[in-house]
MDAnalysis code that builds the backbone (N, CA, C; Angstrom):
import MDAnalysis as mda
import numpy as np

u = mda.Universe.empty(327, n_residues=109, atom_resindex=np.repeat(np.arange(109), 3), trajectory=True)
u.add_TopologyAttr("name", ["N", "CA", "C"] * 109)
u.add_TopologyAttr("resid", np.arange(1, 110))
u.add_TopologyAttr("resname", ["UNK", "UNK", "UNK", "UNK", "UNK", "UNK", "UNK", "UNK", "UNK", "UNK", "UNK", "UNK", "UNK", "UNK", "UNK", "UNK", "UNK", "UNK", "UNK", "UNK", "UNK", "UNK", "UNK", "UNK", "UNK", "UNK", "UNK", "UNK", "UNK", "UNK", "UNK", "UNK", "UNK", "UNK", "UNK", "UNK", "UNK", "UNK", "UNK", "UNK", "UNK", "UNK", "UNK", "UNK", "UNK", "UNK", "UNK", "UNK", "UNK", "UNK", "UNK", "UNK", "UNK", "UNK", "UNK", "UNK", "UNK", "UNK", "UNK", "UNK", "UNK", "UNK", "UNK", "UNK", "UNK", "UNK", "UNK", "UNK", "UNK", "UNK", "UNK", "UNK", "UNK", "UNK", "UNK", "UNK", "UNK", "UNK", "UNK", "UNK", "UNK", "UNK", "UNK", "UNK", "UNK", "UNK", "UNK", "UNK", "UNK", "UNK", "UNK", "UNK", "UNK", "UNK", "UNK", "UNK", "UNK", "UNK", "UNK", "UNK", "UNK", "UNK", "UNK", "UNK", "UNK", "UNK", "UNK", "UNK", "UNK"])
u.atoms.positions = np.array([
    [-16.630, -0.957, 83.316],
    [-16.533, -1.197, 84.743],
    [-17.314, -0.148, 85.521],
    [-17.285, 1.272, 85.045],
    [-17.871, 1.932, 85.470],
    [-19.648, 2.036, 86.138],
    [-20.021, 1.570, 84.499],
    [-21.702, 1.089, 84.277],
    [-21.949, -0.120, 85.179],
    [-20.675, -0.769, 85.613],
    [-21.360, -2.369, 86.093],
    [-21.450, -1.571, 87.121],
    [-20.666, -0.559, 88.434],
    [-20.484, -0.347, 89.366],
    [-21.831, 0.922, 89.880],
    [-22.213, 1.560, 88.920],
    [-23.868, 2.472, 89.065],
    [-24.746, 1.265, 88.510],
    [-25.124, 0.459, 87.954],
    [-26.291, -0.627, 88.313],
    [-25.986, -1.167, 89.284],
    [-24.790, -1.787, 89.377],
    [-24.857, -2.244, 90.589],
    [-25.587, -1.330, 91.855],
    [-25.067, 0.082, 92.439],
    [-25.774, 0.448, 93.312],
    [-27.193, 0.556, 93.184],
    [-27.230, 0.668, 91.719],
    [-28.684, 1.171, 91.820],
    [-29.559, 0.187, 92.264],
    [-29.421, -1.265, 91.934],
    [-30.066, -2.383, 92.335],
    [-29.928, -2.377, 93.971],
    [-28.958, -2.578, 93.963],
    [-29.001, -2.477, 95.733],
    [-29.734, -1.432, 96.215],
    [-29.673, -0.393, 95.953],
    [-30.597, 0.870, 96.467],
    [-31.924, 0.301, 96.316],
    [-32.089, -0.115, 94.636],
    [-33.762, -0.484, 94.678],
    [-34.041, -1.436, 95.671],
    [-33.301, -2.841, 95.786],
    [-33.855, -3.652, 96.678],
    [-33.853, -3.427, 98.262],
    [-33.184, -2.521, 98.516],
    [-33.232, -1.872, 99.851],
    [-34.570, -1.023, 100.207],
    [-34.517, -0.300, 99.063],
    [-35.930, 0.726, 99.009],
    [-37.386, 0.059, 99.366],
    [-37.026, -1.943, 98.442],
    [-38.273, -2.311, 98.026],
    [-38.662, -2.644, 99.740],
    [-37.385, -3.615, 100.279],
    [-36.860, -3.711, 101.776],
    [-38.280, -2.986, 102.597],
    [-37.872, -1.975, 102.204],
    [-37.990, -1.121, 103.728],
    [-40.129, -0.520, 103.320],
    [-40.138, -0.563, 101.586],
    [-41.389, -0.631, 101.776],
    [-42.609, -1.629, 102.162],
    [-42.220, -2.676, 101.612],
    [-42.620, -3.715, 102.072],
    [-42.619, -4.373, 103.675],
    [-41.428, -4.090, 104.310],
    [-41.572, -3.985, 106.299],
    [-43.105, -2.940, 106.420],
    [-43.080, -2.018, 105.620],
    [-43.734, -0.654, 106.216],
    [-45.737, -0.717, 105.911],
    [-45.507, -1.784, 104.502],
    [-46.527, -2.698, 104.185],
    [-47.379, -3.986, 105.260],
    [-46.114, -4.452, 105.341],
    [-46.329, -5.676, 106.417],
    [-46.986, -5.325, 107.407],
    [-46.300, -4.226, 108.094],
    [-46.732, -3.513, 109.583],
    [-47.873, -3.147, 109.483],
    [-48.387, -2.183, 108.043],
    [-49.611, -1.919, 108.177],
    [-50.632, -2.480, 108.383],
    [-50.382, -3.636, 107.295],
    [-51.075, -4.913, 106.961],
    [-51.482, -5.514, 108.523],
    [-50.831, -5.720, 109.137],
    [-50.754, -6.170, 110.242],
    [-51.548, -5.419, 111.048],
    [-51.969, -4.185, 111.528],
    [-52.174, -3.155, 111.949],
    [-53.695, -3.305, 111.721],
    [-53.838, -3.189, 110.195],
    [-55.401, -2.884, 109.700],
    [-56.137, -4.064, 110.184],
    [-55.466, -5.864, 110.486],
    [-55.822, -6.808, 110.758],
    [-56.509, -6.466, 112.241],
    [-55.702, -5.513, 113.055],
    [-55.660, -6.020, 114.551],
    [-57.162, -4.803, 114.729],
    [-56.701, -3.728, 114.279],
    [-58.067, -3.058, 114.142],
    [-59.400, -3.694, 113.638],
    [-59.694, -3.971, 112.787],
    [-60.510, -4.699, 111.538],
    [-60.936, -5.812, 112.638],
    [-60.143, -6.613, 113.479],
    [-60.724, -7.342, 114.980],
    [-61.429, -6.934, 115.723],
    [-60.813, -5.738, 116.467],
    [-61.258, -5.046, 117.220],
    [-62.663, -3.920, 116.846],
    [-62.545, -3.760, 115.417],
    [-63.939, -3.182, 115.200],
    [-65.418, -4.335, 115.143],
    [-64.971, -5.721, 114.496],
    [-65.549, -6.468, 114.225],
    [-66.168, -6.820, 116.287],
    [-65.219, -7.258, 117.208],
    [-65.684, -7.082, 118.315],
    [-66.879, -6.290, 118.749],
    [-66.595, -4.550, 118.596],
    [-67.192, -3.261, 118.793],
    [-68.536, -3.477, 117.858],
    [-68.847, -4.034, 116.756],
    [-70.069, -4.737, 115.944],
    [-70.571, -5.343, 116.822],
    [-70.154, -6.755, 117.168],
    [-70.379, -7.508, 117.586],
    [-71.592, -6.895, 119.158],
    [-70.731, -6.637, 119.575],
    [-71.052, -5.771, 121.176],
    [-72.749, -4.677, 120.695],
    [-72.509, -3.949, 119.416],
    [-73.137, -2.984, 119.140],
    [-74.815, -3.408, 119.171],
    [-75.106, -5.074, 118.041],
    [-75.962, -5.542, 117.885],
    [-76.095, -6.071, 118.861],
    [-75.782, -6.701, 119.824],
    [-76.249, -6.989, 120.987],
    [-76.956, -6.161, 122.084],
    [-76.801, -5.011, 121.900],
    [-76.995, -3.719, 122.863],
    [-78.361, -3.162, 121.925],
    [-78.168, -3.777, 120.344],
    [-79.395, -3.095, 119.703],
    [-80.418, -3.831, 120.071],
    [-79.893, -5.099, 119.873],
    [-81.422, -6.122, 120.182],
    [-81.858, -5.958, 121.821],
    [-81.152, -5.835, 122.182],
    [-82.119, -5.623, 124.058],
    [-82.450, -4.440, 123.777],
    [-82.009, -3.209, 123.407],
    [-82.540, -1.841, 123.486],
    [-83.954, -2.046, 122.683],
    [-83.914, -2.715, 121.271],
    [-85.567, -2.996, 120.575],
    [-86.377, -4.102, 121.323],
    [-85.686, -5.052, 122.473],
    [-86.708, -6.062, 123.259],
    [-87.252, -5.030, 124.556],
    [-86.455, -4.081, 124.597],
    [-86.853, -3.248, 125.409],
    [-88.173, -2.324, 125.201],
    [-87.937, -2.078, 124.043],
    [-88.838, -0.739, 123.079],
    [-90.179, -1.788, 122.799],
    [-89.694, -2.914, 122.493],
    [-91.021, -3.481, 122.243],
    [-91.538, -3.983, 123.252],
    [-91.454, -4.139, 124.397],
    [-92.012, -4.031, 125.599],
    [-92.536, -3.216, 126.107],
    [-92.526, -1.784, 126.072],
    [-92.800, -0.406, 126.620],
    [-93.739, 0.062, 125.166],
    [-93.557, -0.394, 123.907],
    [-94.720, 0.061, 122.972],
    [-96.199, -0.621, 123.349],
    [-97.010, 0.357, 123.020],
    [-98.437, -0.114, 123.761],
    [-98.943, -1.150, 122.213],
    [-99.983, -2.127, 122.236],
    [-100.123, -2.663, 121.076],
    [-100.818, -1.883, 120.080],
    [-100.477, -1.688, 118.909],
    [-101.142, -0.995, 118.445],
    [-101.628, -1.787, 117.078],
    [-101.969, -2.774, 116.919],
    [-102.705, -3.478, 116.209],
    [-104.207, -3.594, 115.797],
    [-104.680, -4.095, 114.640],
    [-106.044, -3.567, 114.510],
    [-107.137, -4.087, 115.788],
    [-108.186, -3.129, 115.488],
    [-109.177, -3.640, 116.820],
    [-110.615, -3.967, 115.992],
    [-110.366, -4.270, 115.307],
    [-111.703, -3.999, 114.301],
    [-112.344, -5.398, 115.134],
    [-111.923, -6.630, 115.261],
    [-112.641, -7.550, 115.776],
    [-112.183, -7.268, 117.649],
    [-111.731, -6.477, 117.990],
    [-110.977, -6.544, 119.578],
    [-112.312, -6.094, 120.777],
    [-112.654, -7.081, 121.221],
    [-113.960, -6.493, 122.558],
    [-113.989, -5.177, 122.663],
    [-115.662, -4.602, 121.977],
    [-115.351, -3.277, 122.580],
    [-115.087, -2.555, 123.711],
    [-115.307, -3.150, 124.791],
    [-115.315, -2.741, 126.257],
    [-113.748, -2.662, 126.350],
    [-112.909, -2.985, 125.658],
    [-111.547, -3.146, 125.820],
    [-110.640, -1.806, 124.925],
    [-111.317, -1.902, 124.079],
    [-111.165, -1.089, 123.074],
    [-111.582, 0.459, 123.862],
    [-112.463, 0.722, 124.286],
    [-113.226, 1.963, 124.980],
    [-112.391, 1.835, 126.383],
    [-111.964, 1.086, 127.040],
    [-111.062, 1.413, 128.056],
    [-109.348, 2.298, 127.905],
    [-109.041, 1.460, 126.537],
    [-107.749, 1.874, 126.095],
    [-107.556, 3.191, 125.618],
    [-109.012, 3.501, 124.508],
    [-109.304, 4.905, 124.259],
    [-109.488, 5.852, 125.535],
    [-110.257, 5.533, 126.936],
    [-110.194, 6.187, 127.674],
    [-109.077, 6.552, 128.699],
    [-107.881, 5.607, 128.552],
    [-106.816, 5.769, 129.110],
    [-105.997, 6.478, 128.599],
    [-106.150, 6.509, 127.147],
    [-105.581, 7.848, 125.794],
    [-105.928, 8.929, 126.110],
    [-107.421, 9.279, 126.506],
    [-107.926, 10.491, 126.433],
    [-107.334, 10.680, 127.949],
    [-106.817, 10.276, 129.021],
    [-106.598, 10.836, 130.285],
    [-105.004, 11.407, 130.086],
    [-104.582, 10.206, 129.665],
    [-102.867, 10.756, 129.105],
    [-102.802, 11.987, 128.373],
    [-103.549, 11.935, 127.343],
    [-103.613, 13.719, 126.586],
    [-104.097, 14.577, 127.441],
    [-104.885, 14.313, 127.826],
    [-105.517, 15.202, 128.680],
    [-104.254, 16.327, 129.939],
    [-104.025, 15.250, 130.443],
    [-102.561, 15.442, 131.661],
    [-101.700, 16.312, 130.875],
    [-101.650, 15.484, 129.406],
    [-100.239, 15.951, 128.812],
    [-100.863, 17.662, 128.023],
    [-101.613, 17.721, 127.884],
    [-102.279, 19.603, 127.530],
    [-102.386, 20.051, 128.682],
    [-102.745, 19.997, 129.854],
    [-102.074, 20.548, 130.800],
    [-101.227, 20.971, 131.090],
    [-100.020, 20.143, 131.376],
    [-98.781, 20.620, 131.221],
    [-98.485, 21.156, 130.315],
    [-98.733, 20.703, 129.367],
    [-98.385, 22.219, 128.393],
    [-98.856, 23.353, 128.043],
    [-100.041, 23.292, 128.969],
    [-100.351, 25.008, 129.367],
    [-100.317, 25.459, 130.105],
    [-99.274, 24.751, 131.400],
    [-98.893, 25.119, 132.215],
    [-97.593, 25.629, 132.021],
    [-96.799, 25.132, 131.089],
    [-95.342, 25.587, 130.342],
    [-95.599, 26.637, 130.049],
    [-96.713, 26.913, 128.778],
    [-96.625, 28.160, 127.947],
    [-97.591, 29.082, 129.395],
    [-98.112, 29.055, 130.167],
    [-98.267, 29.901, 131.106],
    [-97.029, 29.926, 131.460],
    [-96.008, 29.555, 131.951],
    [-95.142, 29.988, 132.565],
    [-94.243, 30.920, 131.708],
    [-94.154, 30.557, 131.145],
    [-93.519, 31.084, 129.586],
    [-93.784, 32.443, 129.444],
    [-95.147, 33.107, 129.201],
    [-95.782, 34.038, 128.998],
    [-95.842, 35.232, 130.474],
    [-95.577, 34.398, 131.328],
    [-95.542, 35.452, 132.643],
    [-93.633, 35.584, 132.926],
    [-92.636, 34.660, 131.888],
    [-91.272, 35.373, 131.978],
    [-91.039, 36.352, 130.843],
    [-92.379, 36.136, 130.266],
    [-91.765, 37.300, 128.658],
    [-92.438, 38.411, 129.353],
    [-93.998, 38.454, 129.917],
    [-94.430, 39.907, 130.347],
    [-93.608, 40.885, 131.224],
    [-92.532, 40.211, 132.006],
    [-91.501, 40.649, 132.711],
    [-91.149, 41.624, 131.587],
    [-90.485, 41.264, 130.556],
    [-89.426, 41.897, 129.542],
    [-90.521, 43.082, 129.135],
    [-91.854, 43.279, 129.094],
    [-92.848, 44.160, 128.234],
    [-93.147, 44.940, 129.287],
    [-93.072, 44.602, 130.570],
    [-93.551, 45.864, 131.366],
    [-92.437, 47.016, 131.685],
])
């Protein structure tokens, strides 16, 4: 009588135990679903924002495809619109490193 009365609890304990892991399962389960939505959304949203950001980029990239057959007069305009952009853009940047060089001579005199 004794032995029937410790299996007995013990079963009940186990199926209580199994009880309460399985709620704790469920919930998760449940949980990882509602997330696992909500990330799939946040995807969703992400590639959409990628493709206009690259219809964007490929709009603002200049063509850079071969010119081997491309009018030269067209070709020599584009190169000369290159060489004005660099041009501007070494400027400014020797106008930086001038500036640059007259806050370090501060520190040397």
């Amino acid at each position: 009588m004794l032995w029937f009365s410790v299996w007995t609890v013990l079963v009940l304990a186990t199926l209580v135990g199994a009880f309460f892991v399985g709620r704790r399962l469920w919930r998760s389960g449940v949980a990882l679903a509602k997330e696992l939505g909500r990330a799939a959304e946040v995807a969703e949203r992400l590639a959409v924002r990628v493709e206009e950001l690259q219809a964007a980029q490929a709009a603002l990239r200049p063509d850079t495809g071969p010119t081997v057959f491309a009018d030269p007069g067209e070709v020599y305009d584009r190169y000369a619109e290159l060489r004005v952009a660099a041009a501007g853009r070494r400027a400014a940047r020797a106008d930086r490193r001038e500036a640059t060089r007259r806050t370090w001579r501060a520190y040397w005199r």
